[in-house]
N, C-alpha and C positions, 0 to 999 in steps of 0.2 A: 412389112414394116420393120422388123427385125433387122433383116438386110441394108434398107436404106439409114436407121439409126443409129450401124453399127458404122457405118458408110462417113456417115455425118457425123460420127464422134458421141452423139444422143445415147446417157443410160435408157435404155426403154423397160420395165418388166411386161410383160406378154404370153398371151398364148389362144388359144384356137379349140372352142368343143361344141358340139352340137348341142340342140335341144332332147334329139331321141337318142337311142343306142344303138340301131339298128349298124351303125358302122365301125360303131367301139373296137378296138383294137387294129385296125385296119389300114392301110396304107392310103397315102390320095391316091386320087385316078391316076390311070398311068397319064392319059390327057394334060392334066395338071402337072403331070412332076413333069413332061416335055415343056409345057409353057413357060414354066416357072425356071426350067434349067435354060431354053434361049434368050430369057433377061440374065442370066449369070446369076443365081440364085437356087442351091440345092434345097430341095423340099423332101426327100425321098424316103427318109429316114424317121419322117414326122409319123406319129399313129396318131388315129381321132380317138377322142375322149368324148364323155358325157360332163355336160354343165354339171356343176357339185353346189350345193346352196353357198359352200365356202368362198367358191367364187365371187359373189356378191361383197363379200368385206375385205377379202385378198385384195381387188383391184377396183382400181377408182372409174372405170367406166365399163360396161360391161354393152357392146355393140353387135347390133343384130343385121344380119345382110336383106331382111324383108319383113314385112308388116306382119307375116305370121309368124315367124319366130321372135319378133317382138312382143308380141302379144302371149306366148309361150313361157320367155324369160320374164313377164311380167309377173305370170303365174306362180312362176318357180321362186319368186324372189322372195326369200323369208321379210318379215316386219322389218328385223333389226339391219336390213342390206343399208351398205355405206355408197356401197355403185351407182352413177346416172348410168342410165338405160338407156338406149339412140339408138338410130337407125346409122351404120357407117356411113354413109350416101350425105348424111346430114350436114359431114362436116366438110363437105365441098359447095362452094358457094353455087346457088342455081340449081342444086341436085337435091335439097334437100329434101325429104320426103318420098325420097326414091327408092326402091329395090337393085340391090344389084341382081343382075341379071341370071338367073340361075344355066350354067350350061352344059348340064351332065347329058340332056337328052338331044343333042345334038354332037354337031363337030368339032373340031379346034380350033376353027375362029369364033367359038362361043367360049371358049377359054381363054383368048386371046383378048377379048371384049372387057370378062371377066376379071385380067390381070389389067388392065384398062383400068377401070372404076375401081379396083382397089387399091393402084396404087395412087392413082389422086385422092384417094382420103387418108393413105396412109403419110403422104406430102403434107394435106394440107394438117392432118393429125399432128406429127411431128411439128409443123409450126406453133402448132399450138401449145403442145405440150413443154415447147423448148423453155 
């Protein structure tokens, strides 16, 4: 989303952390940074974080890629959160209520799929946001 709203001119603020830590400090799959670099888009440089309660008032939507980690940031979200919580998926028409697809334990056309469904909600995101 970054990419395409620097693309389109769109201030965006953003960013990307999990629910557990298990990958904190950590680079994306190599998988992903291949996917992400054949749309013309470097990811490589990214390290994963942990959701911070802070997050909840930093940013005005706080999106989860599946019903469990929805249900997780639900958890985490202190009283005083300013965030709507959504599933990403939601904000494409026809999809909502959907997971993206998770594709670590597969191939690269499960990352391919992957960058699929994210960037149509990062589109239709962007619209909405503009």
């Amino acid at each position: 989303m970054r990419a395409l709203a620097e693309r389109e001119g769109v201030e965006v603020h953003l960013d990307s952390a999990g629910t557990g830590d298990w990958h904190v400090g950590n680079p994306p799959d190599p998988r992903a940074i291949a996917e992400a670099r054949s749309n013309g888009v470097d990811i490589a440089h990214f390290r994963a974080r942990q959701v911070t309660k802070e997050d909840f008032s930093l940013f005005t939507h706080v999106l989860a890629l599946d019903a469990q980690n929805l249900r997780d940031l639900e958890r985490l979200r202190p009283g005083d959160a300013t965030a709507r919580l959504a599933l990403l998926l939601d904000a494409v028409p026809g999809r909502e209520g959907q997971a993206v697809a998770d594709p670590y334990h597969g191939g690269p056309e499960g990352f391919a799929r992957t960058w699929s469904d994210v960037s149509a909600a990062a589109q239709a995101l962007l619209e909405r946001f503009r």
